[in-house]
Every structure is written in structure tokens, then in C-alpha cells.
N, C-alpha and C positions, 0 to 999 in steps of 0.2 A: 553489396546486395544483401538486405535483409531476410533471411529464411524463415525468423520470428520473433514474436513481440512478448515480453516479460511484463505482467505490471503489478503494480505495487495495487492491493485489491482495497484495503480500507479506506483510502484516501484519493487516493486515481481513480477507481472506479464507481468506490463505493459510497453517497453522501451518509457518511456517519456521523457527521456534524451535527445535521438535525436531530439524530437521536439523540445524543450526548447533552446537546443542549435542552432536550424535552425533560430526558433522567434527571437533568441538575436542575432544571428550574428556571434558566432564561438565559439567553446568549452569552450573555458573559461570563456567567459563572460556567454554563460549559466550554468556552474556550480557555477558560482558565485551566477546567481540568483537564484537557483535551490536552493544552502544554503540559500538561506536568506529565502527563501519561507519556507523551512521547520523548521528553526527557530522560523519562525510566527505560523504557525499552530499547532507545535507541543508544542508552550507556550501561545497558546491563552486561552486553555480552553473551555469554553462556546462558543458555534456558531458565529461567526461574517461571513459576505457572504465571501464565497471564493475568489469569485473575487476581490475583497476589498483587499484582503492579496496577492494574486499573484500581484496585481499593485505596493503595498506598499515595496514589494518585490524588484520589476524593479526600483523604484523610489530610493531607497535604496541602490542599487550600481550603479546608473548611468544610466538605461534603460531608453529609453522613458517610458512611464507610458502608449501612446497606444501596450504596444510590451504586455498589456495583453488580450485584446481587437483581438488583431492576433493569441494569443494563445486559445482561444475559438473559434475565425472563423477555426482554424485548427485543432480542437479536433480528426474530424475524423482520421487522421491522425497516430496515435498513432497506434502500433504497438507491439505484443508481442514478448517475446525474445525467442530466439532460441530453440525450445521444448516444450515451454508452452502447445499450444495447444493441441500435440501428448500425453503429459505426461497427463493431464486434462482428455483427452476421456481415455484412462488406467485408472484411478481412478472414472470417474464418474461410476456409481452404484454399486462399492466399498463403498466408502462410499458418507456422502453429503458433500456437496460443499458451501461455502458462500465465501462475501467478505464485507472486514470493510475497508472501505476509508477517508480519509481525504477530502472531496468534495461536490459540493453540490446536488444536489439530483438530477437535471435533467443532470448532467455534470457526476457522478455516474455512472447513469443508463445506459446512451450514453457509457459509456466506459468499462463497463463490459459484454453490449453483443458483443462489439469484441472476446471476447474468452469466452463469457458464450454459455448456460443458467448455472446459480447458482441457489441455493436453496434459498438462501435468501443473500441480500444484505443491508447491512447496510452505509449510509453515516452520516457521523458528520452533516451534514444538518437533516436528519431525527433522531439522537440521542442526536443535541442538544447542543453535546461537539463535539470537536476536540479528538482524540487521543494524548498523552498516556492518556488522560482523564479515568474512567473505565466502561464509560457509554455505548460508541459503542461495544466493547467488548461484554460487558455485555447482551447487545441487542440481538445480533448475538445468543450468545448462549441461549438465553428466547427462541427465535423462532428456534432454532434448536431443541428444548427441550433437551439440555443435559448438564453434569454437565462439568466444565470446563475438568476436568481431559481427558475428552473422545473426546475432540480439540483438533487436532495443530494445531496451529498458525505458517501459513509461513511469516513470516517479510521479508520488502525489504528494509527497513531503522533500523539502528542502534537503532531509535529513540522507536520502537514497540516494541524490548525487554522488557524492564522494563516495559512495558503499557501491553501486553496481561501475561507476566508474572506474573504480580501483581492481576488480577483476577484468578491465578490458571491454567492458559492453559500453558503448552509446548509449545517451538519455537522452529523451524525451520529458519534459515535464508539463503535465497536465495540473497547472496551477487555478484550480477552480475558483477559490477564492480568496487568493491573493498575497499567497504566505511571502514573505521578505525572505530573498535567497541568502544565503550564507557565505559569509567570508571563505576565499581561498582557491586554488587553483582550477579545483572543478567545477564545474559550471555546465550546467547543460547547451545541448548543441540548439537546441529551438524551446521556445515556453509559449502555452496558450491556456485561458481560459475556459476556451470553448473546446468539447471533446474531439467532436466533428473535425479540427483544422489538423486532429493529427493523419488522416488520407492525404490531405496537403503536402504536411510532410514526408510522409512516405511517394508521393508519387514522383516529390523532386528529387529524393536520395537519390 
């Protein structure tokens, strides 16, 4: 029995794809650097400033290096996907709500009261590590007070599997639009595109 839901906020939640691709100049150039970015952060480990990694990102396939610099002046911008919101308010006092982000702490906070309040948010800036590291995880659930089992973890990148998996939390993957999962033993327990079918899946656990 599930007492709360963890989700990964930039990509589960948050379509940050459109901005990234507006900042770069046309789909493909921003999924190119949208790879790269998650590349970096999800093999950084220990903290280095986000923004640092989103430049090194752009530099990295050709961007200019101010196209990260536009991506901060346009944070507000960001926008949840299709249900998020409707599904969240059904769920809030069900159970509690957090988020474990890749980001840094004022850039975090800024992006989760687009579709919060949450109970508690955690950024790789205030935990120190990047994810799959197993430190923000781990955070989340100190201050949620519960034991992993009693988490899901909604992932929004392939990359969160193995990272909240490997503390013990259940995933859910909210695969919006259509990232190829990853080799290897973890695997999510259900995958959907649409936000809405994750009440599905909580009403059958």
C-alpha cells in the first residue's frame, strides 16, 4: 500500500522539452541537447552547478553556450503535460506528494510550484548528488518519514529506473514521449504515456 508518490519533476511532470527545443531553435537540435544534458547530470554524481552542465551541454553539440543563459531567463515558461495538474489535485490528500529533481535549488523550487504545493522537494543541489546517485532519493524519503516500499517513484527519464529502484522504491514511468528504456535488470513495474493512467495504476496496486 502506497502512502506516497515521488516524481521526477522536469520530465514526469514538467514538458520541458518544448522549451529546450524553442531555446535551441527546432526539435532536433533540442533533443540533441536535452541528450547531452542528461548525460551530464545523470554521470556527474556529486553536485556541480546545473547551470554549468546545461551550457556544457549546448557547447557539446554546437549550441551557442548563451542558449543556456535564455534557458533560465525562460524558466517560467515551462509547462505541465497534459493531465498533470487534474491527476495531482485526485491524489493530493490521498496520499503525500514530493519531488527529486535534477536541479539546483532556486531553479527547483521555481518549477515545482507550477503544479505544486508538494510535501517536500528535493533538488540534487540540496542533496549534494545528482540522481541515479542514491542520496536525493534517499532524502525524499528521511523527510517523508517512510520506508522505501511505501513510495512510488514516477520517472520521467529511463535514467531514474535504476536510481530510485536501487533504494528500494517502486517505479512508475511516465513515458510522455517515448524515450527507449534501458538495458538491464530494472525496469519499471507499469509504463504509460498518458498521465491520467497513473490512478489506474494505483487503484490496482
Amino acid at each position: 500500500m502506497f502512502r506516497a508518490i515521488v516524481f521526477d519533476l522536469l520530465t514526469a511532470l514538467l514538458d520541458s522539452w518544448t522549451l529546450w527545443n524553442s531555446v535551441a531553435g527546432s526539435a532536433e537540435r533540442g533533443l540533441a541537447w536535452r541528450r547531452a544534458y542528461l548525460d551530464l547530470t545523470y554521470g556527474a554524481g556529486a553536485w556541480r552547478p546545473y547551470e554549468d552542465l546545461v551550457r556544457e551541454a549546448a557547447v557539446q553539440i554546437g549550441l551557442p553556450a548563451e542558449n543556456a543563459d535564455q534557458l533560465a531567463a525562460r524558466w517560467e515558461e515551462l509547462q505541465p503535460w497534459p493531465g498533470v495538474r487534474e491527476t495531482l489535485d485526485q491524489l493530493r490528500g490521498r496520499y503525500r506528494l514530493a519531488v527529486v529533481t535534477n536541479c539546483s535549488e532556486e531553479r527547483g523550487q521555481r518549477a515545482a510550484r507550477i503544479v505544486g504545493p508538494f510535501d517536500v522537494v528535493v533538488t540534487s543541489e540540496r542533496a549534494g548528488f545528482y540522481k541515479p546517485q542514491p542520496r536525493p532519493y534517499q532524502m525524499a524519503l528521511e523527510e517523508l518519514g517512510l520506508p522505501a516500499a511505501e513510495a512510488l517513484f514516477v520517472a520521467g527519464s529511463a535514467f531514474d529506473i535504476p536510481g530510485a529502484s536501487g533504494v528500494g522504491m517502486p517505479v512508475y514511468w511516465h513515458n510522455h514521449i517515448g524515450l527507449a528504456a534501458r538495458p538491464g535488470p530494472d525496469q519499471a513495474a507499469a509504463e504509460s504515456r498518458e498521465f491520467p493512467a497513473l490512478l489506474d495504476f494505483l487503484s490496482a496496486a
